[in-house]
C-alpha positions, 0 to 999 in steps of 0.5 A: 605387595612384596618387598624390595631392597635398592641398593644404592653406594655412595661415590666420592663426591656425594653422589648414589649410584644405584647399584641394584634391587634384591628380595631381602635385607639379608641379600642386600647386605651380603651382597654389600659386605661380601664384595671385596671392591665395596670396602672402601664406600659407604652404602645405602640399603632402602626398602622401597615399600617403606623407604626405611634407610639402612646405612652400611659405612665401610670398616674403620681403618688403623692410621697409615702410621701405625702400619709401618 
């Protein structure tokens, strides 16, 4: 059986939304990371031949104060 990644990105209020499936972990991570409006979600990537988790949380941010 071949491998599949799901994608899923959680919302604000907990929730996953299933995003899609790709071939690979890369595909799934390249397709989380290189999206510009993923920036501010966290995201789950699960084989879904071996249910293994991979969480991918957005990048920390510098506080709103230290902008200015």
């Amino acid at each position: 059986m071949d491998e599949s990644y799901d994608i899923f990105r959680r919302e604000f209020d907990g929730s996953f939304l299933w995003i899609g499936a790709v071939e690979t972990f890369a595909l799934a991570r390249e397709k989380v990371v290189q999206d510009p409006a993923s920036i501010d979600y966290e995201f789950v990537i699960v084989n879904a031949l071996t249910g293994q988790k991979t969480f991918v949380i957005p990048p920390e941010r510098p506080p709103a104060d230290s902008l200015v």
